[in-house]
Structure formats: C-alpha cells, structure tokens
N, C-alpha and C positions, 0 to 999 in steps of 0.2 A: 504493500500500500504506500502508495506516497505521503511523503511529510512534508507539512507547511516550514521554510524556510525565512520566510520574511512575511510581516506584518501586513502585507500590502492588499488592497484589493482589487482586484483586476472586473475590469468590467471590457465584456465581448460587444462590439458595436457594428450593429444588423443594419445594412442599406440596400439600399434597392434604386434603380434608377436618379443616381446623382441625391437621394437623402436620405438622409438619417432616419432610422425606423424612430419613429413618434415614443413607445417605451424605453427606449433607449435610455433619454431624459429620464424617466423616473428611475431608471437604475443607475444614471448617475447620482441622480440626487440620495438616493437610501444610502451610495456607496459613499459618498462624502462623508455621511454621519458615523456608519460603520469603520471605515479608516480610523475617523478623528477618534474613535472608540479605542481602537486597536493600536494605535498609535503609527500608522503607517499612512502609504501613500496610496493615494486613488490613480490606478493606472486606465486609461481606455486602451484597448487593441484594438488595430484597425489594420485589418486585411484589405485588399483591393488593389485594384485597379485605375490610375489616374485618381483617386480617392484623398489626394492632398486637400484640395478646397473642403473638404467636410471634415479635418480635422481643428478649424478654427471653428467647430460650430461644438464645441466639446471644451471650453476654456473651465468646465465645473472640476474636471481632473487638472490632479499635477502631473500627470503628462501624459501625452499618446502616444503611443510607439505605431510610427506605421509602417505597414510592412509593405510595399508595393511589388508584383508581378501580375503579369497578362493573365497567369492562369489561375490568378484572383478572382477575375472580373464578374465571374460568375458564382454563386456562393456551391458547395458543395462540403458536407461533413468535414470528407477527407482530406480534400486542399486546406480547408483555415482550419480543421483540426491541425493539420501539420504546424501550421504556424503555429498558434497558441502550445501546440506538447514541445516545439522547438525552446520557446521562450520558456516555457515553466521546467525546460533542465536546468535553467541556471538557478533556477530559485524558485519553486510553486509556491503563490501567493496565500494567504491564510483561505480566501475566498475568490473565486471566480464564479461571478453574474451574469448569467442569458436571461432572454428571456423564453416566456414559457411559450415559445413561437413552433411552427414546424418545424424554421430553422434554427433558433433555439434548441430546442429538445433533441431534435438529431445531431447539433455539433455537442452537446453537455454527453449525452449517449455514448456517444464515437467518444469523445477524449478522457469519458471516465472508464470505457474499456482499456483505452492505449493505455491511460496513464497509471490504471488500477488505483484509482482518487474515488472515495466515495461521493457519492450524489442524491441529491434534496431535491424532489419536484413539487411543482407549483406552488412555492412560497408567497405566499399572502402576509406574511409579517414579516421584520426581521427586526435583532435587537440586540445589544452587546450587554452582560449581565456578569460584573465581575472579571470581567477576560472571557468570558466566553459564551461566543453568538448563541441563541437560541431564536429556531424560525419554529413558525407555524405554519405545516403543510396542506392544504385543502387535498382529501382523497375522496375516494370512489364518488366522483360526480360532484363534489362538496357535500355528502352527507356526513361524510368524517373530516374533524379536523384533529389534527396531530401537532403536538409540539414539543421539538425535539432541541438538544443540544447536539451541534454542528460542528465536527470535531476539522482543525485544522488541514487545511487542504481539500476542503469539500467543491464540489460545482454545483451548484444552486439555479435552479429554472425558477423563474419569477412570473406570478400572473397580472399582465397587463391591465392596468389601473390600480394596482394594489396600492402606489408610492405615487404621492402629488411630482408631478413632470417639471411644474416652474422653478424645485427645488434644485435642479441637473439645469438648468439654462443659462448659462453667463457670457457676459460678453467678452469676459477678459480672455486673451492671446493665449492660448495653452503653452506650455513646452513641447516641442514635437521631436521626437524621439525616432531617427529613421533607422530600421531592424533591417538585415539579409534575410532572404529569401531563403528556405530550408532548403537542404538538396533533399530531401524527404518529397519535394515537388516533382521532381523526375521521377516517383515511381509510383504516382499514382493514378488508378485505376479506373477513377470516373471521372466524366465530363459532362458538363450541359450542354444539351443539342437545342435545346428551346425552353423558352418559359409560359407556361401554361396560367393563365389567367384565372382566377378565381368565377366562381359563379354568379351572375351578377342579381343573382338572384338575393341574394343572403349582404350582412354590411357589418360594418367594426362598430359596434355599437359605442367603444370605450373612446370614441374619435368623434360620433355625434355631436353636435351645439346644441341639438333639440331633440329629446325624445319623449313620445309618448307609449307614456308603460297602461298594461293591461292586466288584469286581475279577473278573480272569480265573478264580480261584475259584468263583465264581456259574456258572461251566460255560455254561449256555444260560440263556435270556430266560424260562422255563418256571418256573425256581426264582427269579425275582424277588419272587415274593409271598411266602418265607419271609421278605426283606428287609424287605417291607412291609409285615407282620405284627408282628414284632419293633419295628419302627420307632415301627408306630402306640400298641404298649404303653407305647413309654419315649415316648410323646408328641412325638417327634420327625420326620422325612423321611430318603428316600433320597437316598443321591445315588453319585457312581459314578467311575471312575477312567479312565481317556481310553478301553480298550478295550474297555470297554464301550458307552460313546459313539458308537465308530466300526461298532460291531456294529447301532448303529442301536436298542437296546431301551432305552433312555434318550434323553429330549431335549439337545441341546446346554448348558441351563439348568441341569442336574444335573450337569454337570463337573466336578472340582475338580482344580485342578493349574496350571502356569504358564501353559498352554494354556487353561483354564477359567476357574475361577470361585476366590478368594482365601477361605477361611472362617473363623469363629473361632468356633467353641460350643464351651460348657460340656463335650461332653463330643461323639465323633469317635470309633467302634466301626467299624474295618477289619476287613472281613470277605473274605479271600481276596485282601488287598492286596498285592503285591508290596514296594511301598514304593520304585519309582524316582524321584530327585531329583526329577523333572517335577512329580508329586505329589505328592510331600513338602512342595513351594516353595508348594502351595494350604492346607497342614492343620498346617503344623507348630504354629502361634501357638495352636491348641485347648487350652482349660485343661485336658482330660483325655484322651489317647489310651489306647485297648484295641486292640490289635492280635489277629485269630487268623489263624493260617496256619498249614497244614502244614510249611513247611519252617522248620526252626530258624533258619537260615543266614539269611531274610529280611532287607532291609532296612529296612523297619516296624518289626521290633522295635529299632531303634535309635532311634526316636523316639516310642515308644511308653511310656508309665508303666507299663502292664501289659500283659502277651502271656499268650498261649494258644497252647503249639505243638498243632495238632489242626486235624482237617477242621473246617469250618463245617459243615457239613450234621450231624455227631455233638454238637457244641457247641450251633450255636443251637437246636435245639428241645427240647430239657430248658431254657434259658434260658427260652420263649416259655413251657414249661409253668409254671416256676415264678414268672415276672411274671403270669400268668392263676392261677394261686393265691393272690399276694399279693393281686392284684386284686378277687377273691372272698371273700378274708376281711376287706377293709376294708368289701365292703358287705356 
C-alpha cells in the first residue's frame, strides 16, 4: 500500500473543451481548507494538451504542475493516470481529489489499482479532526451514509455540489509548475477515437440558475409537463424530490437531497414539497427558495423566503399564463 509522504493535497483538474470542469472549483476550495489543516500545500494537476491558458484560472492552489503532451488532449484513465502515478513516486500526497465524475471515478479506479493507495467514493463531507481527515461517504444510492477516517494516501471521489465552488475561484497568478511527460506514455494502450455526446435529453442539475423541484404533490408522472413548462419559461430544469425518483418518472440525475444530488441556484421553486430534512440537506444553500404546498404546517416553508399555502395545480398555471404574457409583450 502506498504511504503518504508529504502533507500536500493534490487536486486532479477535469477539462473539457478549453474549460475547466465547473467542480473543479469546489474541490479547490475544500482542498485549501484541508491543506491549511494538514499543514501542506494545495497542489492542482493539470494534464493536457495546449492547457496552459486554464492554468491561471486555478490561482486558489499554491501551484499547478502542468504537464503538457498531445497525447493528453484527450482524457483517458491510463494517459493522466500515468501522469499523476508519475508525480506521486516522488512523494504521494496525504490526499488526492476527483471528482465523482465518469472521468473522475475511472482515473481514482485506475490509479488506486496502479498505485495500491486506498480509495473513498462519493464524498459529501470532508474535514481535518486532530490530524486526521474524516469524510463522509454517501453509498448504495445515498441510503447509506458512512463516515470514515481516511488514512494517508487515500484518492477521494467527491460529489458534485457537495463544497461551495466560489471558495476555489481566485484571481491571483498561480505558480505554475511545468512536469515531463512520463515515458509510461509510450506504452499505453488506449486512445480516443471520438467523443460521444451526452443525451440531450437529461441536464447537470448542480449547474442550473433555476430549478423547479417536484414532490409527492405532482400526484402522477402525467402532470410532469406543467413542471416542465413553467421550468422552460423561467429558463431553468426540473428536478425532483426522492419520491419521485423512486416512482421511476424522473432519472436518478434529477434528485436533490442527501440521497441525490447537492444544488445551489439562484433561485429553487418547491412545488408540492414536503420539505423532509433529507431534502432540505440538497437545497437549503439556494439564494432564493418559493415554497407552494397545501399544507401550512409544511416543513418547506421553514426554509423557504416565500410560501404559497395553495394547490400547485391552482397556483402554477395562472403563473405559466402570466410568464407567457410577459413573454409576449417583450416581443
């Protein structure tokens, strides 16, 4: 098993088309606090290709090590695995941060086989307690949460919205730290031939400005299109509350709660929410919550800025009508 050599925390930095993957930021920011804990330094790694210009977007670390080849360009396991098992022979950091991505998950995989470093998935907490981190894991689905101590040298998948983003955003200069290429690049195995697009059916909810969540309220899967009407005027997404989820009319992706998915937009319209802690613990952090429910008593409106005691089926479609008139009179 590998042993941690230095204090440091290493954070893995996911791009795609000339930017920086949007969690990125929140794992810089957790990893700042973490360091200052540990007493070390916040490192970002940055694999790539031409990937210079996206190293000053990363000034939250004391430094970025970039590592530049062509056959970067493209992410795959085994390529930036090589680089990060390259750089962690000189010294494996207390902690290295992904995120809880496809490609997350498949490079922490891949390098906690190479390196025989144990591994943490989907951490929803993290925290330094004495000298030594203890995360909290969300498992099977988020019905289980685990919390464990995270013994040096760990690789930690992190779930997207767990850690506020603005914390990881600074404007100041990084140190940029330019690494060699492994020769470990000449012997491997895969390549990308194309990048396959997601379905455009489905959306990143933890990246929405506006969403409208749906609850036991919504009655059946039938009246989901008033949701997604209302949704599409204030230019925002659905998204939904666990029992709706397990009703099966929504994907697991549209979750939100301790069990799902962590969110933080502008502005968080509960329509027929309950408002159990569960989900409370995914939306509370929304700069602006609207709660409606029929029952007054709810617990929504305890964290809500503004309630509507009232059916949603009476409430939203005088809304829908009078956002389709606004909408008509600006053109």
């Amino acid at each position: 098993m590998t042993t941690a050599t230095t204090p440091d925390v290493w954070i893995y930095v996911e791009h795609l088309r000339g930017a920086v993957a949007p969690h990125t930021y929140e794992l810089l920011g957790k990893g700042r606090e973490l360091a200052a804990a540990l007493g070390g330094r916040l490192i970002a790694v940055l694999p790539g290709h031409g990937s210079r210009p996206l190293a000053g977007t990363l000034g939250a670390a004391d430094a970025v090590v970039l590592v530049e080849d062509e056959r970067l360009a493209s992410f795959s396991a085994e390529a930036h695995g090589a680089v990060l098992a390259a750089l962690a022979a000189g010294g494996m950091p207390h902690l290295l941060l992904c995120g809880a991505t496809s490609a997350g998950i498949d490079l922490a995989a891949h390098l906690a086989g190479a390196l025989g470093a144990p591994m943490v998935v989907n951490a929803r907490a993290l925290a330094v307690d004495g000298g030594t981190v203890i995360a909290t894991s969300q498992l099977c689905g988020g019905k289980l949460l685990c919390e464990l101590e995270v013994a040096p040298g760990t690789i930690v998948t992190a779930l997207a919205g767990a850690f506020p983003a603005d914390a990881g955003m600074s404007t100041r200069e990084p140190q940029v730290e330019t690494a060699e290429a492994p020769e470990a690049l000449r012997q491997i195995r895969t390549a990308v031939t194309r990048l396959l697009e997601p379905s455009a059916g489905d959306v990143d909810i933890t990246r929405a400005g506006v969403l409208v969540a749906v609850g036991r309220g919504i009655q059946r899967k039938e009246n989901l299109p008033l949701a997604e009407e209302l949704a599409t005027l204030l230019g925002g997404a659905v998204c939904a509350s666990r029992p709706v989820i397990d009703q099966g009319w929504l994907p697991l992706s549209r979750q939100v709660g301790k069990s799902g998915l962590a969110v933080k937009p502008g502005l968080y319209l509960a329509l027929g929410i309950s408002g159990a802690s569960e989900h409370v613990e995914g939306m509370k952090d929304a700069a602006l919550i609207v709660a409606v429910n029929s029952d007054p008593q709810a617990p929504i409106f305890e964290v809500a800025h503004y309630g509507v005691v009232g059916d949603l089926f009476e409430v939203v479609p005088p809304l829908i009508e009078a956002l389709k008139g606004r909408r008509a009179q600006a053109a």
